[in-house]
Structures are given as C-alpha cells and as structure tokens.
DRENMI-918067 format. One record per residue (C-alpha): residue in three letters; x, y, z. Coordinates in pm, 1 decimal. Each point is the difference from the previous one (the first is absolute). Layout:
BEGIN
<gukol r="ala" east="X" north="Y" up="Z"/>
...
! end
This chain:
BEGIN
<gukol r="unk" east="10428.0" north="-1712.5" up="5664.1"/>
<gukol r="unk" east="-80.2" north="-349.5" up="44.6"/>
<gukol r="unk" east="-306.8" north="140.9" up="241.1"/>
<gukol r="unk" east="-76.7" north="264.3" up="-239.2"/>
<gukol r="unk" east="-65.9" north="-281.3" up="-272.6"/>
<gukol r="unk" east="-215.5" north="-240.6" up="214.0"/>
<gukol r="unk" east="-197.5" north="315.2" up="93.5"/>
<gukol r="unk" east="-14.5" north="24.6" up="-340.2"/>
<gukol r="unk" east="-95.5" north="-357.0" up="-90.6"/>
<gukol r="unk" east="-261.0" north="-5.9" up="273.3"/>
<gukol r="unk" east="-181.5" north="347.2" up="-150.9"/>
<gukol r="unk" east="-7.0" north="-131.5" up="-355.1"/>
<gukol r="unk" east="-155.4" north="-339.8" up="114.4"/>
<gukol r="unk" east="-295.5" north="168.7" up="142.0"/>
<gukol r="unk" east="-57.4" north="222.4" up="-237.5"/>
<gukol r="unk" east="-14.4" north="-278.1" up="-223.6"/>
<gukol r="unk" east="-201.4" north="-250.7" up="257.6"/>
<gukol r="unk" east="-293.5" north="330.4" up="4.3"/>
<gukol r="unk" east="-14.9" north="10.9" up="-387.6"/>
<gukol r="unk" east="-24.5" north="-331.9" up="-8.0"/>
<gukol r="unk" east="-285.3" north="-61.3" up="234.3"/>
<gukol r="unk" east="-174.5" north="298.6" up="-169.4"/>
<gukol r="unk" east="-33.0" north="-143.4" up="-306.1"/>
<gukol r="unk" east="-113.4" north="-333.5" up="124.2"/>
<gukol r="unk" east="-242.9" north="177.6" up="186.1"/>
<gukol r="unk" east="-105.3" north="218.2" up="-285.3"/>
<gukol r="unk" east="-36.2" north="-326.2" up="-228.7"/>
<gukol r="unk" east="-179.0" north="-242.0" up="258.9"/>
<gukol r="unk" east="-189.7" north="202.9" up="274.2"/>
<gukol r="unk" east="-46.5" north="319.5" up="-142.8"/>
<gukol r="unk" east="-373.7" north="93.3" up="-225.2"/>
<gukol r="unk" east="95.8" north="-24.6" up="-347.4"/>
<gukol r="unk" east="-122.0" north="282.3" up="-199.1"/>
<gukol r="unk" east="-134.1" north="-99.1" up="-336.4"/>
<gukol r="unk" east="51.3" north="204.2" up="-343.5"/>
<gukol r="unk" east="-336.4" north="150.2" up="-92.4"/>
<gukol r="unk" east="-95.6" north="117.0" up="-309.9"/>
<gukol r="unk" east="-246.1" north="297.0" up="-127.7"/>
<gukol r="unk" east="-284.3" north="-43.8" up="-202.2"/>
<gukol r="unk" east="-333.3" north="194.4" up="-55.4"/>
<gukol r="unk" east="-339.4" north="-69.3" up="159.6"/>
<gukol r="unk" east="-349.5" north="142.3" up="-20.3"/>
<gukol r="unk" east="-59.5" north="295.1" up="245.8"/>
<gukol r="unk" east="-393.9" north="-111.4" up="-20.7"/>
<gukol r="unk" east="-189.1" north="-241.9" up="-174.7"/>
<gukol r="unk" east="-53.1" north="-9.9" up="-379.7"/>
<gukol r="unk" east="-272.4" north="-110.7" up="-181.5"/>
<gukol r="unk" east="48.8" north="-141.1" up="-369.8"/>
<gukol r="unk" east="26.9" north="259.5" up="-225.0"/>
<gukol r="unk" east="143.2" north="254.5" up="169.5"/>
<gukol r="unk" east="288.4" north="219.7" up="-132.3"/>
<gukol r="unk" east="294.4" north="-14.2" up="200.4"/>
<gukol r="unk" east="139.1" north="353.4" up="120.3"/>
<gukol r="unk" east="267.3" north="119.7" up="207.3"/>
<gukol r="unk" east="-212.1" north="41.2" up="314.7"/>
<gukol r="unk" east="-95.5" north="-393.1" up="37.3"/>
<gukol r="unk" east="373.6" north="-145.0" up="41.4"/>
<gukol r="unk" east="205.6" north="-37.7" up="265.3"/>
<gukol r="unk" east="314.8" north="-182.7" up="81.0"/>
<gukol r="unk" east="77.7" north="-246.0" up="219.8"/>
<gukol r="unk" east="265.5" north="-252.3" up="101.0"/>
<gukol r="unk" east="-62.4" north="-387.6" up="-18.4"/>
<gukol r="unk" east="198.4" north="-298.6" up="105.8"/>
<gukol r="unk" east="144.9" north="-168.8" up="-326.9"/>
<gukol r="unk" east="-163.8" north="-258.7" up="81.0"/>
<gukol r="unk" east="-356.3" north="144.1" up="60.4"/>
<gukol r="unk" east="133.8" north="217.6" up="-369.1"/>
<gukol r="unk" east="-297.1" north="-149.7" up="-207.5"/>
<gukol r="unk" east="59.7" north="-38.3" up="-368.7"/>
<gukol r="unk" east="-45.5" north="270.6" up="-247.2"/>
<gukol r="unk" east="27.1" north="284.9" up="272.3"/>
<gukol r="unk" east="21.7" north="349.9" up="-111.1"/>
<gukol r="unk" east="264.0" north="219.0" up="148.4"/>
<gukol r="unk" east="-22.3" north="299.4" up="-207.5"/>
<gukol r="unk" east="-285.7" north="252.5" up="-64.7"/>
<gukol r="unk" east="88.3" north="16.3" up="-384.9"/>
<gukol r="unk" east="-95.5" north="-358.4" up="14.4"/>
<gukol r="unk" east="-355.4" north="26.2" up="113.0"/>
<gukol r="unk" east="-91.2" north="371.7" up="-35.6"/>
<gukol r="unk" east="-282.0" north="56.0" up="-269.2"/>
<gukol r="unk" east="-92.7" north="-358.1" up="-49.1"/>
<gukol r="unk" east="-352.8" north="-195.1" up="76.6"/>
<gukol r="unk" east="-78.0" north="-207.4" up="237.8"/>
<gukol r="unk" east="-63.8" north="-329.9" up="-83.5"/>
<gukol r="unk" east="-114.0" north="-176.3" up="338.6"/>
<gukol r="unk" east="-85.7" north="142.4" up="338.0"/>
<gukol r="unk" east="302.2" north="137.2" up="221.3"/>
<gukol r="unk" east="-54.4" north="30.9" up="392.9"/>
<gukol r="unk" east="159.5" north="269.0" up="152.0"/>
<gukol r="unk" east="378.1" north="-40.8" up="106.6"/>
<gukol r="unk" east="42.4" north="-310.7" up="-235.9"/>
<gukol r="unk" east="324.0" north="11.5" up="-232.3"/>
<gukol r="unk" east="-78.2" north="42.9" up="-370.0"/>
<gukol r="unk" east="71.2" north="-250.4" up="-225.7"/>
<gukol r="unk" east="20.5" north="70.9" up="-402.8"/>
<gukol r="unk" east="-268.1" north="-260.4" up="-91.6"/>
<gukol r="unk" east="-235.8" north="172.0" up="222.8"/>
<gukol r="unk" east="30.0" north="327.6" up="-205.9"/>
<gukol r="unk" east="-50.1" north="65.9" up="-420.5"/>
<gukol r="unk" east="126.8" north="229.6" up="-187.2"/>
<gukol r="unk" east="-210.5" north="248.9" up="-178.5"/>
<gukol r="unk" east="132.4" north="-86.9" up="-361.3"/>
<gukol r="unk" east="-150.1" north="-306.3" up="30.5"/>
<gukol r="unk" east="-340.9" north="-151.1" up="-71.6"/>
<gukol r="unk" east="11.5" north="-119.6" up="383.8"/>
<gukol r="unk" east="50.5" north="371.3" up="127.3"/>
<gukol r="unk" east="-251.2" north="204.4" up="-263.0"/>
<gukol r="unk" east="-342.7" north="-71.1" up="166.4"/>
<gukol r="unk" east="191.5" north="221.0" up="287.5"/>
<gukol r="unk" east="-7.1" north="283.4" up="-153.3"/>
<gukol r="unk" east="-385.5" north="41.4" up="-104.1"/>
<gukol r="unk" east="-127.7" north="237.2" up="256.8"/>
<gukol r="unk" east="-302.9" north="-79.9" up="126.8"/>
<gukol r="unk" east="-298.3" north="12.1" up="-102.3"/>
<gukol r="unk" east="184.5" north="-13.8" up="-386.0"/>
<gukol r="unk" east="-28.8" north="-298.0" up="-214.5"/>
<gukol r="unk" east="240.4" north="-72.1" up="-361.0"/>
<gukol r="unk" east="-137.1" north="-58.5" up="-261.3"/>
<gukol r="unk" east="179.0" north="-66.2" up="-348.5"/>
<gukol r="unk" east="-91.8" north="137.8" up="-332.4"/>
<gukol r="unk" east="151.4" north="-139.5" up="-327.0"/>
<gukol r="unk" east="226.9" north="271.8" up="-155.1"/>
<gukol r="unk" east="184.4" north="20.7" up="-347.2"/>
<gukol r="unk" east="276.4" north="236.9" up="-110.5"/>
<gukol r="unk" east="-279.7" north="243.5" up="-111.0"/>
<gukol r="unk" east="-225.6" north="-72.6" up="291.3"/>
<gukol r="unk" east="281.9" north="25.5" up="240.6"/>
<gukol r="unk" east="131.6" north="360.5" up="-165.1"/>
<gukol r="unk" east="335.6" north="-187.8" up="-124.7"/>
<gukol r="unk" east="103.2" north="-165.6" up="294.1"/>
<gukol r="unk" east="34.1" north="333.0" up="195.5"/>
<gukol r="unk" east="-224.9" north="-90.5" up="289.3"/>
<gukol r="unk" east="184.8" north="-175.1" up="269.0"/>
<gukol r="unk" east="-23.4" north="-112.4" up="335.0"/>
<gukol r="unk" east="-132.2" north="279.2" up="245.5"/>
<gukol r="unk" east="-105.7" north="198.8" up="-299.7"/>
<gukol r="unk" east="-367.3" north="151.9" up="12.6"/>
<gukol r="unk" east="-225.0" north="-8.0" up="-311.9"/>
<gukol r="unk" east="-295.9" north="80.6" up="-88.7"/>
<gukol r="unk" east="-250.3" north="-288.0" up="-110.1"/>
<gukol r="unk" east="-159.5" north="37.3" up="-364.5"/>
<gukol r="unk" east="-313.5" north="-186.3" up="-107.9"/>
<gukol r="unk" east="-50.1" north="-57.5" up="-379.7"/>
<gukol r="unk" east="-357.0" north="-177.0" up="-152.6"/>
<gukol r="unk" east="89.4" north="-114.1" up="-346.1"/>
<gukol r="unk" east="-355.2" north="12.3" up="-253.1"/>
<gukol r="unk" east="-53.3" north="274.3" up="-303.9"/>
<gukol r="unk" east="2.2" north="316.4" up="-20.8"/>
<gukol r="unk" east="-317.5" north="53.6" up="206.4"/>
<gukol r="unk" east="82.1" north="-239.3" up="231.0"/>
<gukol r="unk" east="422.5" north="22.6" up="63.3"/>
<gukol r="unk" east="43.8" north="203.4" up="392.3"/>
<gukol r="unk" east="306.1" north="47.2" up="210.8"/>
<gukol r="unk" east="-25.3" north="127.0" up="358.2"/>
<gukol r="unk" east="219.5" north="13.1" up="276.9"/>
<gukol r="unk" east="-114.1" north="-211.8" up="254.0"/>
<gukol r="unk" east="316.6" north="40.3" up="277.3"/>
<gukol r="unk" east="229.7" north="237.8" up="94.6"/>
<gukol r="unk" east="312.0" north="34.6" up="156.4"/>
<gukol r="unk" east="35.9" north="-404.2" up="58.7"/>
<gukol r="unk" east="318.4" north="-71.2" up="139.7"/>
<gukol r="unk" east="169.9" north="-327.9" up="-191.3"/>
<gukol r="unk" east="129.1" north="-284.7" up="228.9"/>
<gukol r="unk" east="217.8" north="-172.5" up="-265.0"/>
<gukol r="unk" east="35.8" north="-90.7" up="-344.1"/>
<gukol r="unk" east="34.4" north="-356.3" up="-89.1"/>
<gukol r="unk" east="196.4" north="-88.0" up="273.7"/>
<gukol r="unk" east="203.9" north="268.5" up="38.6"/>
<gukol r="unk" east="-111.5" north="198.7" up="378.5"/>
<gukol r="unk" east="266.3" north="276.7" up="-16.4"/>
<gukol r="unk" east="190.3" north="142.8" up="-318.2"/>
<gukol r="unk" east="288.1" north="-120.4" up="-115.2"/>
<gukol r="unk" east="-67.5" north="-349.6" up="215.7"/>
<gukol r="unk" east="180.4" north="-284.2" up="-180.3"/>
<gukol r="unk" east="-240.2" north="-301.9" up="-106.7"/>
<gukol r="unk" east="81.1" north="-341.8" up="-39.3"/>
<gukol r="unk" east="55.6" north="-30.6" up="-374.6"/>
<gukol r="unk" east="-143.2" north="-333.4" up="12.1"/>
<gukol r="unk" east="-325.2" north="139.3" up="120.1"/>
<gukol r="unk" east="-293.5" north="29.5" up="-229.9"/>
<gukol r="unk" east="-72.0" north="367.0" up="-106.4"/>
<gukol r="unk" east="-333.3" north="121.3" up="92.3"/>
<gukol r="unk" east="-138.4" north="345.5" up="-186.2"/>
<gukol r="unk" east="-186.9" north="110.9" up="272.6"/>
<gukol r="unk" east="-18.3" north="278.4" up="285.6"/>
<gukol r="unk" east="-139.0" north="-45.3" up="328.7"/>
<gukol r="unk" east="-198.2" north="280.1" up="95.1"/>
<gukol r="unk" east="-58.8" north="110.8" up="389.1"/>
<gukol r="unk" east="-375.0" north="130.4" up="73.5"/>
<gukol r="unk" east="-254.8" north="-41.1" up="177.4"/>
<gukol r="unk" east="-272.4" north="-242.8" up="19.2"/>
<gukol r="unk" east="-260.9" north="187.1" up="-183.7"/>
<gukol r="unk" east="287.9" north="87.6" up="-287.2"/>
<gukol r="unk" east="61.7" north="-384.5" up="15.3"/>
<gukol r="unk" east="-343.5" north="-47.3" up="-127.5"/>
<gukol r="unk" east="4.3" north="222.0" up="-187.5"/>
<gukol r="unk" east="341.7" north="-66.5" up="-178.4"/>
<gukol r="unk" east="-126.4" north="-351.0" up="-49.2"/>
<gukol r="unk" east="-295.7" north="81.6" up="-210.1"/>
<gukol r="unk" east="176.1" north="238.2" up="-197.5"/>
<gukol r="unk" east="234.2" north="-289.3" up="-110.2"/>
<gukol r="unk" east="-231.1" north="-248.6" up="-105.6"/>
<gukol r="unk" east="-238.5" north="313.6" up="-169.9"/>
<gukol r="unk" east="246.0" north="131.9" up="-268.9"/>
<gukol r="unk" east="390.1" north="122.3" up="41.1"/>
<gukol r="unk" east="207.4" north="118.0" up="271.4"/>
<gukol r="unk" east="290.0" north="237.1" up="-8.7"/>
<gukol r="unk" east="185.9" north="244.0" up="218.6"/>
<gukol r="unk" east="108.8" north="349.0" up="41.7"/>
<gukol r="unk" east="325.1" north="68.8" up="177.1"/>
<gukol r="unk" east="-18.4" north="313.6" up="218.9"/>
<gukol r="unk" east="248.9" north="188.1" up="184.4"/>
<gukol r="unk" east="-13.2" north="-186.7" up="381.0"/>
<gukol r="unk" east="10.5" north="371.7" up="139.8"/>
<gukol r="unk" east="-333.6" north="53.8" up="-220.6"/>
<gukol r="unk" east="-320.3" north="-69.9" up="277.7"/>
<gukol r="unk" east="-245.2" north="196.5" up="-204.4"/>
<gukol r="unk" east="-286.2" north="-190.0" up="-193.2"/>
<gukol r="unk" east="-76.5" north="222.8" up="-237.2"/>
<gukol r="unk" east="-195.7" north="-217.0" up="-241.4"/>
<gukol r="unk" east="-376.2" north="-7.3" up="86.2"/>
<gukol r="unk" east="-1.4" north="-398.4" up="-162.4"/>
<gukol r="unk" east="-287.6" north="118.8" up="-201.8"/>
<gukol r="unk" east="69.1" north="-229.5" up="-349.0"/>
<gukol r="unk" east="58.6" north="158.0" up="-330.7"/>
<gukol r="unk" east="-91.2" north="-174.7" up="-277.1"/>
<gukol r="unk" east="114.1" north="57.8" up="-408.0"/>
<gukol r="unk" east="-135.3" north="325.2" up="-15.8"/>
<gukol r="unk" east="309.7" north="186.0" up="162.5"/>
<gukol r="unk" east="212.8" north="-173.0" up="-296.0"/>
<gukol r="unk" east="-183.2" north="149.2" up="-296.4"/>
<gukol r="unk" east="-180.6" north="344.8" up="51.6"/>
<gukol r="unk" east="-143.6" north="-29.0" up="-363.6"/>
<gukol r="unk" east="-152.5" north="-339.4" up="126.9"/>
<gukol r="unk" east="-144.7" north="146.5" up="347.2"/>
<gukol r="unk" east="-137.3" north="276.8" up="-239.9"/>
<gukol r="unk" east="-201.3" north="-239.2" up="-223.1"/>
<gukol r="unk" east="-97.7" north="-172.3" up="299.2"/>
<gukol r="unk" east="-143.9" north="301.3" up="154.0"/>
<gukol r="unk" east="-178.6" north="94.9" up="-330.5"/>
<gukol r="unk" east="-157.4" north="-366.7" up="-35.4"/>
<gukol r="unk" east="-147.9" north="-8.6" up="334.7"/>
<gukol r="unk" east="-105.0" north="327.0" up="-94.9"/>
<gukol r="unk" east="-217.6" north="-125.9" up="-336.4"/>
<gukol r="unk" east="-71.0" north="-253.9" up="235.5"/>
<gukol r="unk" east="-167.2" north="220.6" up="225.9"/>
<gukol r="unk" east="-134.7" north="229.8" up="-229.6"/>
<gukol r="unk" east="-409.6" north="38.2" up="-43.2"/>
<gukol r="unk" east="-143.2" north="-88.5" up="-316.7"/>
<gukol r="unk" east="34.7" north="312.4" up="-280.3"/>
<gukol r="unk" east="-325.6" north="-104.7" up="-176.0"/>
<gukol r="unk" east="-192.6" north="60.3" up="263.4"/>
<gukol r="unk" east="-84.5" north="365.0" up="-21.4"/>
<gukol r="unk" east="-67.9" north="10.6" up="374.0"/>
<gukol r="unk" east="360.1" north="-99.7" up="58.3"/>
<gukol r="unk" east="155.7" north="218.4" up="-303.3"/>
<gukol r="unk" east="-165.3" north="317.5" up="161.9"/>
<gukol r="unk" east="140.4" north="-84.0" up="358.0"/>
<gukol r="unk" east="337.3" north="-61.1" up="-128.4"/>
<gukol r="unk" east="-41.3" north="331.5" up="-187.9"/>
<gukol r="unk" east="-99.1" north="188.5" up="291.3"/>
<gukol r="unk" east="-318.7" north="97.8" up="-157.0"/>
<gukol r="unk" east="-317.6" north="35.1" up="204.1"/>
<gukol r="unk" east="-300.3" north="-262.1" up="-88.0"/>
<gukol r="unk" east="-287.6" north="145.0" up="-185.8"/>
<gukol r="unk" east="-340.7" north="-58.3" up="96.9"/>
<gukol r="unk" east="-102.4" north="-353.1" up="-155.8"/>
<gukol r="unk" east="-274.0" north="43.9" up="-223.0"/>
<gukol r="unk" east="-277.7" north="-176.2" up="57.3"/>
<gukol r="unk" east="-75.5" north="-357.3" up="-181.2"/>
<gukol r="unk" east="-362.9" north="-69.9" up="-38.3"/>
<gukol r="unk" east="-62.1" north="-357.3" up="163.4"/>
<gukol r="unk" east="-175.5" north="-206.9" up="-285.2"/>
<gukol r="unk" east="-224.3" north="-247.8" up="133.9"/>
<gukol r="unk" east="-47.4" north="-306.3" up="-104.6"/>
<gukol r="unk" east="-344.6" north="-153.1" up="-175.7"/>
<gukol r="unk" east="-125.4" north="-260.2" up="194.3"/>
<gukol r="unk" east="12.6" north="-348.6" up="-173.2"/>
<gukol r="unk" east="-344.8" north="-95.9" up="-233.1"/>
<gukol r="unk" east="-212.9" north="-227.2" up="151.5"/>
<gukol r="unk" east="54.3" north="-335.7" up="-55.3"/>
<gukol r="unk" east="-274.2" north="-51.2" up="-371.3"/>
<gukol r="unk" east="-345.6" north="-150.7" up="111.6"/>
<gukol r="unk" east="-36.4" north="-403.2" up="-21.0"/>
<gukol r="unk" east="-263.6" north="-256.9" up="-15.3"/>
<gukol r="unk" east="-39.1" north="-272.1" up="275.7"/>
<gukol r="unk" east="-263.9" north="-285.4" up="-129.9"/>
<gukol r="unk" east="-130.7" north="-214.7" up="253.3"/>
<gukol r="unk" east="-27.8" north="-366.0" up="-144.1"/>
<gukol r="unk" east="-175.7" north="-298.3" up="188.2"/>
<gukol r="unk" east="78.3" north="-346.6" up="-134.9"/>
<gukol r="unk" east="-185.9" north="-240.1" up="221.9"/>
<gukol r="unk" east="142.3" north="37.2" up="361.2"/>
<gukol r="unk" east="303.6" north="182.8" up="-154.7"/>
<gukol r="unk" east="37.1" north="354.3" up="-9.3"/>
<gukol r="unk" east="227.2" north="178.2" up="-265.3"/>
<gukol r="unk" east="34.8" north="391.0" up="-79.8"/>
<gukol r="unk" east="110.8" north="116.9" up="-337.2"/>
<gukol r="unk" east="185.5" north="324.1" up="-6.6"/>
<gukol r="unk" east="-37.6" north="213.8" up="-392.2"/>
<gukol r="unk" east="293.7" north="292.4" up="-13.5"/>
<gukol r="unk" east="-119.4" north="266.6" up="-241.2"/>
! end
C-alpha cells in the first residue's frame, strides 16, 4: 500500500509539473492571439455622392487598436446613405464619412444627373391643399394675370417629379419644430425646364397639378387658353366684333353687291370734264422813265 501511494504521489506530481509548465509556456513563449473585431469596408472606391448599396460593403476584422473611431459594423448603418468624402477601396467606414438622405447633407445625392431643383413658391391653393408631397409628380401650371383680353394659363411642364416640400424629403419625415417653415416645393427637371420654370415665376403665377405617379402621358399640348373658355357668351361677342371689325364698308355699293353675292354691272360711263385753262394774266403798262443817269419804269394795271 505504502508503494501503491508513492506511485501515486509521484503520478499526480507530474501531471501537475506538465500543466504547470504549459501554462507558463502558453502565457510567456507562446504567440498571443488578439480579439479582433468586424466592421465594414468599401469593396471599391467611392466617390462623393454616391449611394451606398449592398454590393459596395464588405467586412473585415481589425485590431482594437487599429478600430478607428466611428466604424460601421452593420449594413443598416450605412446602406442608402451619401457619401460625404472619398472612400478607397478596403478602408473601414466610418459614420461621419456617410449622410443620410433625410438630411440637407444627403439630398444633392439623389438628383440624377443631368437634373437640377429648382423651387417654386406654393400656397394651400397653389399647392392643391397640401396634397403634393415628396416623390409626388405634378404637372406645372403657368398663369399671366392682365384683363380679360390679356389673362392666359398654359401648362408649361409635365409630369415633374417633386424633391421635397419645405424641408420635408420623404412623407411623414419629422422636422425640427424649431425650424422656420418654408411654403415651397422643389421641383426636379431638367435644365431647359429650369429656365424655363424660372421665367415663369418672375412673369405671373405658378401652381401645380398633382397627377397619378403611374400617369406618363402628356396629354396637354401647352397651347394657352385665355378667358374665352370661361364665358362662351363672351368668346361669342368676341368673334362677332372682330367680325364688324373685319367687315367691308356697306356704303360702298361695290362692297354691298359682293357681300350680296350679286354680280357687278357694267359701270356706266362718266364723261371726263375738262378743265378751262386759267385767263391770261390782264394786259399792263411798263413806262420807261430817265431821270438824269437814273433809270426808273412805271408799271399802270388796268
């Protein structure tokens, strides 16, 4: 037994002795693997103003300390937001490096190209009752106050798609109360539409007609229409005034017997009634008269 126990003893002691040495080995000579952690990085570069999608992330593992601040570790965190400065590929994503579309940072993102924004002032009436919202389309109504004669409306864009209104980008989007409220809408289009938006404004009134977003048709030839589609009474008198207007002279019988459809007669003949020549000038008198070295002449009318 006694044998049995130093056996015993002996086993236990270097079983103990191997642990031992394997952690000191594992804590001093052993490599030390260090806790990474995951965050995303660019597959390629991106250029400011680009839309992040799902395609341009990828994760990767970092050293905590080569973690730099602000890193981005999930996609819901940096998918569909704006670049704000240039990202080379494989560099981790930071949040102040992207902007979110909701904000006045993000918006100029989402302009396609070759599109400009442009605002328009808007009212309740102008702006069909605060129906038109962001990512509506409308169509773009021009109105030229004057009188009667002069009053038009045409339709100078269609199917403009609207950006924001105020500073509202999406519906629904809370605003900072303290914020100052803007009534206008800013319109999408082109830079031809931008020109011609612009001169529209500061010609007469703008206003806007919302349209179903399904609805690509432009149906309106943007001919203008003027007062006489109001009043068909009015358009009538027009139409009869330029017609007096237009009308040939009734007391001319020339003109009575073409509007009568009658044929012209042969003209009768005026005799031509010449004119008597003038009488002679009546006979006068010239008398000569010598004074010395002068020389005089008397003239006796009859």
């Amino acid at each position: 037994m006694d044998r049995q126990r130093i056996v015993i003893l002996f086993g236990a002691a270097a079983i103990m002795a191997a642990l031992l040495s394997w952690f000191l080995y594992a804590q001093t000579i052993a490599p030390q693997k260090e806790q990474r952690s995951t965050v995303l990085a660019a597959v390629h570069d991106l250029a400011i103003g680009e839309i992040v999608r799902k395609g341009d992330l990828k994760k990767v593992a970092v050293l905590p300390r080569d973690l730099p601040k602000g890193a981005v570790s999930t996609e819901t965190a940096a998918l569909d937001r704006a670049v704000l400065f240039p990202i080379s590929a494989n560099e981790p994503i930071i949040s102040t490096s992207l902007a979110k579309l909701t904000g006045a940072d993000g918006i100029p993102a989402t302009i396609e190209p070759g599109y400009r924004a442009v605002a328009v002032t808007i009212t309740d009436v102008s702006g069909v009752a605060g129906l038109v919202q962001p990512g509506a389309h409308v169509d773009v109504l021009f109105t030229r106050p004057g009188t009667m004669a002069e009053a038009i409306t045409s339709t100078i864009l269609q199917n403009v798609k609207v950006l924001a209104i105020g500073r509202s980008v999406q519906v629904n989007q809370v605003v900072d109360a303290r914020a100052p409220k803007i009534p206008v809408a800013t319109l999408v289009v082109t830079p031809e539409q931008a020109q011609k938006l612009e001169l529209a404004k500061n010609q007469g009134r703008i206003s806007l007609s919302l349209r179903n977003p399904l609805d690509k048709t432009e149906g309106v030839d943007g001919r203008p229409v003027n007062t006489d589609v109001l009043d068909p009474a009015m358009r009538a008198k027009v139409a009869i005034s330029q017609r007096l207007r237009n009308s040939p002279d009734l007391s001319d019988p020339k003109a009575w017997a073409e509007l009568a459809g009658e044929k012209p007669k042969n003209p009768v003949p005026v005799p031509v009634v010449k004119e008597k020549p003038a009488p002679p000038p009546p006979p006068r008198a010239v008398v000569d008269v010598f004074r010395g070295d002068k020389h005089v002449q008397e003239v006796f009318h009859d």
